[in-house]
Biopython code that builds the backbone (N, CA, C, O; Angstrom):
import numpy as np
from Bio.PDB.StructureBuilder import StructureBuilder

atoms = [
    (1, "UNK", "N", (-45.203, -72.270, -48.951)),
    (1, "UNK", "CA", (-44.242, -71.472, -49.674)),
    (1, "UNK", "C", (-44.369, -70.028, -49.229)),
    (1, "UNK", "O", (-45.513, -69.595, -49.090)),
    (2, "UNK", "N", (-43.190, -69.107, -48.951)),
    (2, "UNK", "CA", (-43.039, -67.981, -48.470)),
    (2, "UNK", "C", (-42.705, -67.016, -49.969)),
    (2, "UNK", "O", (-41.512, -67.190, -50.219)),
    (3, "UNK", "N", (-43.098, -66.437, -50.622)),
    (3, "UNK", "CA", (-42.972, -65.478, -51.848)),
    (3, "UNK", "C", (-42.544, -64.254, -51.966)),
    (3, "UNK", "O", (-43.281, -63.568, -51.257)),
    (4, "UNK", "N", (-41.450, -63.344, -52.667)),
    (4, "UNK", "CA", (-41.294, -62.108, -52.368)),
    (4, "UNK", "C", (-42.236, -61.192, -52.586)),
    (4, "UNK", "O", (-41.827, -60.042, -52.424)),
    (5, "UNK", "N", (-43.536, -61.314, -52.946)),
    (5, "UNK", "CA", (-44.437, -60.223, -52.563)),
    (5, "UNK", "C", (-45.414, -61.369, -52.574)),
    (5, "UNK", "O", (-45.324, -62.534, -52.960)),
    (6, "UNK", "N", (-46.535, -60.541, -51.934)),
    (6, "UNK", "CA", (-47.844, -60.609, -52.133)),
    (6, "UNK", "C", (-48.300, -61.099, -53.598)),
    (6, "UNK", "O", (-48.913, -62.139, -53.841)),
    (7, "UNK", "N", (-47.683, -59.704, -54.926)),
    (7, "UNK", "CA", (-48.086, -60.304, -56.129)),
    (7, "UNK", "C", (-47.893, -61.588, -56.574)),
    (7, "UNK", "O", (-48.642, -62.370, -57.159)),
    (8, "UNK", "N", (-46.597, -61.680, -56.139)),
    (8, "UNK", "CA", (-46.117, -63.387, -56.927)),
    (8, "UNK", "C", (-46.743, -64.410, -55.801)),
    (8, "UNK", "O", (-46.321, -65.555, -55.965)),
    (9, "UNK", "N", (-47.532, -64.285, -54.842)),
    (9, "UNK", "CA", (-48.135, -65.456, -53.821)),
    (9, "UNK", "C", (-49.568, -65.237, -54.910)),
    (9, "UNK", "O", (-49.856, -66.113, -55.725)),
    (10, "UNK", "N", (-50.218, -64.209, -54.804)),
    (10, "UNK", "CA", (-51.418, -64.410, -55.683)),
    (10, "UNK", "C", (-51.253, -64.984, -57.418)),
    (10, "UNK", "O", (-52.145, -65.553, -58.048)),
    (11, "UNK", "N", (-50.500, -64.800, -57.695)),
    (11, "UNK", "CA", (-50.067, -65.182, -59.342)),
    (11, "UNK", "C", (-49.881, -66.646, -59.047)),
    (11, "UNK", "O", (-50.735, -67.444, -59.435)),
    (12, "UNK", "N", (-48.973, -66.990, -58.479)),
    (12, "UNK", "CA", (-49.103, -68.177, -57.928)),
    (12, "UNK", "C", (-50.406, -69.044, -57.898)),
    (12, "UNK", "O", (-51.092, -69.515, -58.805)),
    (13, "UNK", "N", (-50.481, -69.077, -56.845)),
    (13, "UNK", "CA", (-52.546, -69.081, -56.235)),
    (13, "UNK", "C", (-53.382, -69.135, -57.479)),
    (13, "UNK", "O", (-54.378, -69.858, -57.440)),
    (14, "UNK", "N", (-53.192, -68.659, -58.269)),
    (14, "UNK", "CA", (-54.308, -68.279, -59.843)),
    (14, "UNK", "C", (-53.542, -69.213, -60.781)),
    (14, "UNK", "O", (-54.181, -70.040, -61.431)),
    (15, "UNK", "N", (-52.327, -69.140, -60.883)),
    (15, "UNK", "CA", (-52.068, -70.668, -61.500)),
    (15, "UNK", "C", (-52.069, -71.841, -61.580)),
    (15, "UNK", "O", (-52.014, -72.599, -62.548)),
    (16, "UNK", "N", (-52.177, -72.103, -59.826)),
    (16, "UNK", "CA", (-52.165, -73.663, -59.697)),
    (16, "UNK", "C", (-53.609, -73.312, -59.749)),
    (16, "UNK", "O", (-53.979, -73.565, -60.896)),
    (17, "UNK", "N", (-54.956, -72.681, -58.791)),
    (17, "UNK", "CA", (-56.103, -72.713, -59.044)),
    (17, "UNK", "C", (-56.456, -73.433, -60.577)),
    (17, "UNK", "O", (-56.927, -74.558, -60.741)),
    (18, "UNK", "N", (-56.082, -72.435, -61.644)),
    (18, "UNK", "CA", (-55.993, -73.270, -63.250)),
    (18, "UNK", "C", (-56.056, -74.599, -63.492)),
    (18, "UNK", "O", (-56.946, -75.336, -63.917)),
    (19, "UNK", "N", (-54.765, -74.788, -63.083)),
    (19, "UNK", "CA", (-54.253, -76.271, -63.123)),
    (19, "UNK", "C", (-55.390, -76.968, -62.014)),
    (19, "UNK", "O", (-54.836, -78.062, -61.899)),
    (20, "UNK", "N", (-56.353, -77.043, -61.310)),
    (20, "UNK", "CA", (-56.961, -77.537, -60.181)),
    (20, "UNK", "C", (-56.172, -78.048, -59.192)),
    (20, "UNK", "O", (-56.492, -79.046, -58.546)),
    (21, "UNK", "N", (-54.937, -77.296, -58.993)),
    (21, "UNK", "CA", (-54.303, -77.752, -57.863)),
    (21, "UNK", "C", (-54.776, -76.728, -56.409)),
    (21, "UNK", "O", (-54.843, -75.500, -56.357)),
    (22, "UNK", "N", (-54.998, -77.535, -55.545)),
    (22, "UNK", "CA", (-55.821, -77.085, -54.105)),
    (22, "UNK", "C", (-54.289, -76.821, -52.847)),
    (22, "UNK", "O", (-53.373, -77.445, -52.311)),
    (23, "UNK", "N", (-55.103, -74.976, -52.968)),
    (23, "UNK", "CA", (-53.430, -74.604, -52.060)),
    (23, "UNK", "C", (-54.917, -74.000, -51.195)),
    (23, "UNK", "O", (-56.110, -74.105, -51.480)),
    (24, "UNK", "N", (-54.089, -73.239, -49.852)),
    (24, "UNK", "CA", (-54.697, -72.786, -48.253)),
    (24, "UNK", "C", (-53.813, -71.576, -48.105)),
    (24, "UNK", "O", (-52.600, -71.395, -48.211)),
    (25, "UNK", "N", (-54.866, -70.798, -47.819)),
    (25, "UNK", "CA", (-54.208, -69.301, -46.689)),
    (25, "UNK", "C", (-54.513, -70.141, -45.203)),
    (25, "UNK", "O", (-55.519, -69.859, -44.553)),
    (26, "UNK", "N", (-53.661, -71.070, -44.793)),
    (26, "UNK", "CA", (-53.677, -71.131, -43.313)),
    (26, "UNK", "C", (-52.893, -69.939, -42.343)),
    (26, "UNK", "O", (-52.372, -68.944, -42.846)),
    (27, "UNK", "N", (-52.901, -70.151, -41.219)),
    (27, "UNK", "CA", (-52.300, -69.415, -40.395)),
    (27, "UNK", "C", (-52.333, -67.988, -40.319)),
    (27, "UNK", "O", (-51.464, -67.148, -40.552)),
    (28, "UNK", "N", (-54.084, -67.849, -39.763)),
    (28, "UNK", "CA", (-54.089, -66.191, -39.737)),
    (28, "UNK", "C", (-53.315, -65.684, -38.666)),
    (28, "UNK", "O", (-53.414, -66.109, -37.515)),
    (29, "UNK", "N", (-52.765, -65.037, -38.922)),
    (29, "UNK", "CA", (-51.983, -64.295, -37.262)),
    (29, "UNK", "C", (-53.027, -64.134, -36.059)),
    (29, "UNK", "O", (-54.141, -63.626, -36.180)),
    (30, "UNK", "N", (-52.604, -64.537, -35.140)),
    (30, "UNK", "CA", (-53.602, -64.680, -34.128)),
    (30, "UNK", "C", (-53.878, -62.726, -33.986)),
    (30, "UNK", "O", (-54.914, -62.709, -33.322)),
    (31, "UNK", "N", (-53.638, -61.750, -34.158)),
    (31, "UNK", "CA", (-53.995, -60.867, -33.850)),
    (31, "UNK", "C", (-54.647, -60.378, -34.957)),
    (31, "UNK", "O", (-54.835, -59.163, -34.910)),
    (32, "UNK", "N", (-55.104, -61.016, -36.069)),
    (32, "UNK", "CA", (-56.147, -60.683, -36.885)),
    (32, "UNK", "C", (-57.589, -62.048, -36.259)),
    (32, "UNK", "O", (-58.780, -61.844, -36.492)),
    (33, "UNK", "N", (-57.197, -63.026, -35.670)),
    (33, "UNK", "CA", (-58.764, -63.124, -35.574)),
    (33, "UNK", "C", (-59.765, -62.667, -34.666)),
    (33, "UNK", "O", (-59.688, -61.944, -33.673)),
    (34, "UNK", "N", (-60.518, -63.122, -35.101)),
    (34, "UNK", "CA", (-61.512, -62.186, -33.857)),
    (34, "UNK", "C", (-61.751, -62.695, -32.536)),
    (34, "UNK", "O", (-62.741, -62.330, -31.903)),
    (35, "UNK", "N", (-61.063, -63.369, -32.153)),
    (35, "UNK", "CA", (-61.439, -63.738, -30.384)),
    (35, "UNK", "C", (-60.215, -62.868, -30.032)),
    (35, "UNK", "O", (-60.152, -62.751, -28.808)),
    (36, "UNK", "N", (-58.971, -62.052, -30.825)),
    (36, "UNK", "CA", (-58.274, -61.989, -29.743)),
    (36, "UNK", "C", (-57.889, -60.348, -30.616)),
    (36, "UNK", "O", (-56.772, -59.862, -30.794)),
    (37, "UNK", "N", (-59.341, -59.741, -31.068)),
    (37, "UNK", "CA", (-59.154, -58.476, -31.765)),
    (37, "UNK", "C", (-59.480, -57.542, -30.683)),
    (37, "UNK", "O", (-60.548, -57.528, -30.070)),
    (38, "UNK", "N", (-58.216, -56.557, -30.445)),
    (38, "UNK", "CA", (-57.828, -55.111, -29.937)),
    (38, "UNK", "C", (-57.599, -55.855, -28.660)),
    (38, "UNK", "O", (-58.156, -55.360, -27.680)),
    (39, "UNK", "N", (-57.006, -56.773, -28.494)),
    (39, "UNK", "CA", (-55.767, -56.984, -27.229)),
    (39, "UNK", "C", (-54.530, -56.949, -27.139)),
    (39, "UNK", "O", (-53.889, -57.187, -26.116)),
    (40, "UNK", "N", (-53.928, -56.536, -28.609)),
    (40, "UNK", "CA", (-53.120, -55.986, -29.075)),
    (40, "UNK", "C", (-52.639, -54.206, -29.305)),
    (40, "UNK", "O", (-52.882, -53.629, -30.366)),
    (41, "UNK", "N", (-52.094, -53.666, -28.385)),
    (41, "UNK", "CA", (-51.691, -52.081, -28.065)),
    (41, "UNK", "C", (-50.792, -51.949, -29.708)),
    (41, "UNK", "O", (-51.138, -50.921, -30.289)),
    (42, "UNK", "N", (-50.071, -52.527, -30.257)),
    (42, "UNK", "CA", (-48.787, -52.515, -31.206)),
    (42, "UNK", "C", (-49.145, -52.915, -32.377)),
    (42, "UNK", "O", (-49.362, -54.110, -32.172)),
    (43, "UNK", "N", (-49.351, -52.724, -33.454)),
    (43, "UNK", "CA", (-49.304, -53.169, -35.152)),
    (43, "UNK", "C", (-48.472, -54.539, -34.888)),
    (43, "UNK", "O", (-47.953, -54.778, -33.798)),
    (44, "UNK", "N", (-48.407, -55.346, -35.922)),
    (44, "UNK", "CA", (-47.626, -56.485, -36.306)),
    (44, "UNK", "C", (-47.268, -56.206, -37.793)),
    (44, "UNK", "O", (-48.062, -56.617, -38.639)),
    (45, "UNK", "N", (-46.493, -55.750, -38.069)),
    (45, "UNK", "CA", (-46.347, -55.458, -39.729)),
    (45, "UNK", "C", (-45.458, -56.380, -40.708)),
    (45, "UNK", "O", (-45.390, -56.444, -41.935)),
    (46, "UNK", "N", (-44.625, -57.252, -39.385)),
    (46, "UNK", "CA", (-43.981, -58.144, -40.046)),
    (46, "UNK", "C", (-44.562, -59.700, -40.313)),
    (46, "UNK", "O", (-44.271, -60.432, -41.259)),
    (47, "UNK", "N", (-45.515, -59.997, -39.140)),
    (47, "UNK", "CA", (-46.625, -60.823, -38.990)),
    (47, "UNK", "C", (-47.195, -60.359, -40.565)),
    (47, "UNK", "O", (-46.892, -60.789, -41.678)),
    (48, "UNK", "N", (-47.742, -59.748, -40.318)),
    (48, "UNK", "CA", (-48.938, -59.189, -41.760)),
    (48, "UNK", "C", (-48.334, -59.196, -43.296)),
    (48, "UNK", "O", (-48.957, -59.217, -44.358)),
    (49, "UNK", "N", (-46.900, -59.171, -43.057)),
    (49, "UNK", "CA", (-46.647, -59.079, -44.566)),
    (49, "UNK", "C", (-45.869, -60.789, -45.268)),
    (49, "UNK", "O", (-45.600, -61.072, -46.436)),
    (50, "UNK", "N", (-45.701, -61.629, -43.994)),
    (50, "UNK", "CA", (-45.092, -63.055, -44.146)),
    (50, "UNK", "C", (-46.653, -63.418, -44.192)),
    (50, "UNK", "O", (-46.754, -64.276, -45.069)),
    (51, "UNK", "N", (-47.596, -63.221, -43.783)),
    (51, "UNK", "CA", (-48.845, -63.790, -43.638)),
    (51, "UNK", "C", (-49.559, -63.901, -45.491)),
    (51, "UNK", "O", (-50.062, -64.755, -46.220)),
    (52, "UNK", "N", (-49.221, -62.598, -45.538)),
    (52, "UNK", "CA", (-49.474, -61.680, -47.525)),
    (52, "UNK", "C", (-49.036, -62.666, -48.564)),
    (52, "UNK", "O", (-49.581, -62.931, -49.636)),
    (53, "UNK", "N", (-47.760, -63.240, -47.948)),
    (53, "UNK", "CA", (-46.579, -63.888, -48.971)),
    (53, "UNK", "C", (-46.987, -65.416, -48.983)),
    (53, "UNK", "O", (-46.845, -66.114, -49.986)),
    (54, "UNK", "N", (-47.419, -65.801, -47.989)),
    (54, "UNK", "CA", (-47.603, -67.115, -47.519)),
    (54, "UNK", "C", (-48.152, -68.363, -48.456)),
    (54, "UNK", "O", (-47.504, -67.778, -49.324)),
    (55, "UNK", "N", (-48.625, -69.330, -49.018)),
    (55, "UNK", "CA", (-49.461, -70.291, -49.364)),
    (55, "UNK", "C", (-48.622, -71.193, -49.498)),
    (55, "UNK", "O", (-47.512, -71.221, -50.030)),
    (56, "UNK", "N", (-49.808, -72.639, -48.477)),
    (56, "UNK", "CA", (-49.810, -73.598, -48.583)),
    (56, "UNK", "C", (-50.241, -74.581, -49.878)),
    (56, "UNK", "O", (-51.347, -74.696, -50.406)),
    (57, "UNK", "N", (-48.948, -75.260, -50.205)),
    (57, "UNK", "CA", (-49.895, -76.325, -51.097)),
    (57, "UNK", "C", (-49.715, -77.246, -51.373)),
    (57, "UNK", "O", (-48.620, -77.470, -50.858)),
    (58, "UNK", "N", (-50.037, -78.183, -51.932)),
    (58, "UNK", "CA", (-50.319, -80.216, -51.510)),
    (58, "UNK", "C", (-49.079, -80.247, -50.988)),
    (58, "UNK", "O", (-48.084, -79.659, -51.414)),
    (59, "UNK", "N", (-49.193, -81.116, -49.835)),
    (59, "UNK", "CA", (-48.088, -81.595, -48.843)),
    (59, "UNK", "C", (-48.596, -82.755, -48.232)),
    (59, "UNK", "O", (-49.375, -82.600, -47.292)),
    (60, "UNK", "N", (-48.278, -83.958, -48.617)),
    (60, "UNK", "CA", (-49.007, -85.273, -48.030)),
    (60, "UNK", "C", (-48.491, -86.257, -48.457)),
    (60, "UNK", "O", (-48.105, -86.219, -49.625)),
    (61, "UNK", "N", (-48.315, -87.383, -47.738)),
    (61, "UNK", "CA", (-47.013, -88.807, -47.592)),
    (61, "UNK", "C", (-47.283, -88.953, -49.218)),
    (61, "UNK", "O", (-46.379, -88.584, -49.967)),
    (62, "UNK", "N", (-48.655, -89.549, -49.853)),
    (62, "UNK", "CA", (-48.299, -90.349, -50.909)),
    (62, "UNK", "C", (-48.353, -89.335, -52.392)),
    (62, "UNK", "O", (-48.837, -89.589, -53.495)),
    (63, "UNK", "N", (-47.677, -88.171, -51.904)),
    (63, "UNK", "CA", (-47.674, -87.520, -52.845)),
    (63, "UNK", "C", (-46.580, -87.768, -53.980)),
    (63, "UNK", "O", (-45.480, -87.492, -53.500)),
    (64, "UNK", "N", (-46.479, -88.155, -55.206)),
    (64, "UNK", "CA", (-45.785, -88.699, -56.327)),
    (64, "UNK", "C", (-44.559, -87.391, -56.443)),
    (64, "UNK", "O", (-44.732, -86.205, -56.166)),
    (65, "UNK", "N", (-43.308, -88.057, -56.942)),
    (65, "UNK", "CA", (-41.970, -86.725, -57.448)),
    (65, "UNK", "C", (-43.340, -86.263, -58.710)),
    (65, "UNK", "O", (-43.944, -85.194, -58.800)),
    (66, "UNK", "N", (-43.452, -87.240, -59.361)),
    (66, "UNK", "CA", (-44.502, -85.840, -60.461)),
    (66, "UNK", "C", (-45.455, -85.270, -60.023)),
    (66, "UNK", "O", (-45.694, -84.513, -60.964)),
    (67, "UNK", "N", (-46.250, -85.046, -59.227)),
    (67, "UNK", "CA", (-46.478, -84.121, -58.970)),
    (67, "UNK", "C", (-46.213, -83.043, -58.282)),
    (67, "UNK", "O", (-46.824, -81.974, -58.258)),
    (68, "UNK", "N", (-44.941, -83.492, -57.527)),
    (68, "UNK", "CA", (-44.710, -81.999, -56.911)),
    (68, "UNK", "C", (-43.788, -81.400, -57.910)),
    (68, "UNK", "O", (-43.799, -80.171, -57.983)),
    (69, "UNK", "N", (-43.025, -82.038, -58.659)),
    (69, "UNK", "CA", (-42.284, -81.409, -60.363)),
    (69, "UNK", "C", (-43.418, -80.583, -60.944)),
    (69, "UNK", "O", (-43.115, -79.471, -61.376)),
    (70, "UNK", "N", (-45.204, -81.140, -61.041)),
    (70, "UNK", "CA", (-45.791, -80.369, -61.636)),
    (70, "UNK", "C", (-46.179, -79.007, -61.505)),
    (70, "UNK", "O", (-46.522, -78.088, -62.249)),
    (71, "UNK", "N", (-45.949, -79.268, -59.925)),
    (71, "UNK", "CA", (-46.812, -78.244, -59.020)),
    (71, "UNK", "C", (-45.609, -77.071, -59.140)),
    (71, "UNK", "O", (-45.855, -75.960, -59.611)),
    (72, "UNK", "N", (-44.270, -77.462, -58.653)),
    (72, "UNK", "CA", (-42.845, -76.570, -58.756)),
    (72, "UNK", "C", (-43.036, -75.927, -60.115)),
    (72, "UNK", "O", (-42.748, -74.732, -60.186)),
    (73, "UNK", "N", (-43.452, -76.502, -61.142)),
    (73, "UNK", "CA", (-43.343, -76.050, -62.560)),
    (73, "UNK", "C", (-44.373, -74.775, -62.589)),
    (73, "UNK", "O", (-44.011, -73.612, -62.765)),
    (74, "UNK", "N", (-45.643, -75.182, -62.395)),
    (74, "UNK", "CA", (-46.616, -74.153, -62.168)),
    (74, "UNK", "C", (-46.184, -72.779, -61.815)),
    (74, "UNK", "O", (-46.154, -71.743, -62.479)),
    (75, "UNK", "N", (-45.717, -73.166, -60.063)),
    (75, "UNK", "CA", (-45.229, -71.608, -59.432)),
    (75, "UNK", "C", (-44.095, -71.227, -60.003)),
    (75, "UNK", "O", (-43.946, -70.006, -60.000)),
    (76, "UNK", "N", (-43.063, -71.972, -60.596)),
    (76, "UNK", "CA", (-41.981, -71.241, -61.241)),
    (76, "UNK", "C", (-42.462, -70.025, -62.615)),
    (76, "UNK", "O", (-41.988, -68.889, -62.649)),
    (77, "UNK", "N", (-43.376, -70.505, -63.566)),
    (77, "UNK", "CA", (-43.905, -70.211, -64.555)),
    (77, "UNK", "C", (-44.541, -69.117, -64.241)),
    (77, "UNK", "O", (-44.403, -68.059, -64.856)),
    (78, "UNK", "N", (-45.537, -69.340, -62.930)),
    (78, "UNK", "CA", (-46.409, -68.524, -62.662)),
    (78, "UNK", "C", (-45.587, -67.147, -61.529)),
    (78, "UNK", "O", (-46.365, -66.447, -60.881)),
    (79, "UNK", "N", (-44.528, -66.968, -61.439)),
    (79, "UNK", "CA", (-43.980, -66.142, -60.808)),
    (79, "UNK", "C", (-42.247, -65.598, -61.815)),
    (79, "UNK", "O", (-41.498, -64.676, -61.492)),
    (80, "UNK", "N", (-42.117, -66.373, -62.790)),
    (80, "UNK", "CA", (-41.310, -65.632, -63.742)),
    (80, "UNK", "C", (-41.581, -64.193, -64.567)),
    (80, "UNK", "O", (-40.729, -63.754, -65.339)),
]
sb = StructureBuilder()
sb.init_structure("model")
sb.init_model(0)
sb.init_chain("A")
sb.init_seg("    ")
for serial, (resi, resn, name, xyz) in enumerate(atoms, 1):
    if name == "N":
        sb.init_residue(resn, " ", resi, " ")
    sb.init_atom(name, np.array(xyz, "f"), 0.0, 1.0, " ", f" {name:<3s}", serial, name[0])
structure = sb.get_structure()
């Protein structure tokens, strides 16, 4: 899920956490990790702020309509 800020990705994140639902900050921008730090001359600011907004969460074949209703319910709640 992509979020309009940062705040509502972390509010998010702290709600399903609650609920024990298991979300991921995957996909560091390759110019934040460290094998490929200061080979970059240029900022990435648009990288960095879709990166801010970002979280992954349960995505897998035998996943039930209720739970992803539960999970939708969560971030709706948790970002109203």
């Amino acid at each position: 899920l992509v979020f309009s800020s940062e705040r509502e990705r972390e509010s998010a994140e702290q709600a399903l956490t609650n609920v024990h639902v298991q979300t991921k900050r995957y996909f560091l921008p390759a110019h934040r990790q460290t094998a490929y730090a200061g080979s970059l001359s240029v900022g990435l600011p648009r990288t960095d702020d879709v990166h801010a907004r970002l979280l992954c969460v349960p995505l897998f074949e035998s996943l039930v309509t209720h739970d992803i209703e539960r999970i939708a319910g969560v971030v709706e709640e948790a970002v109203s």
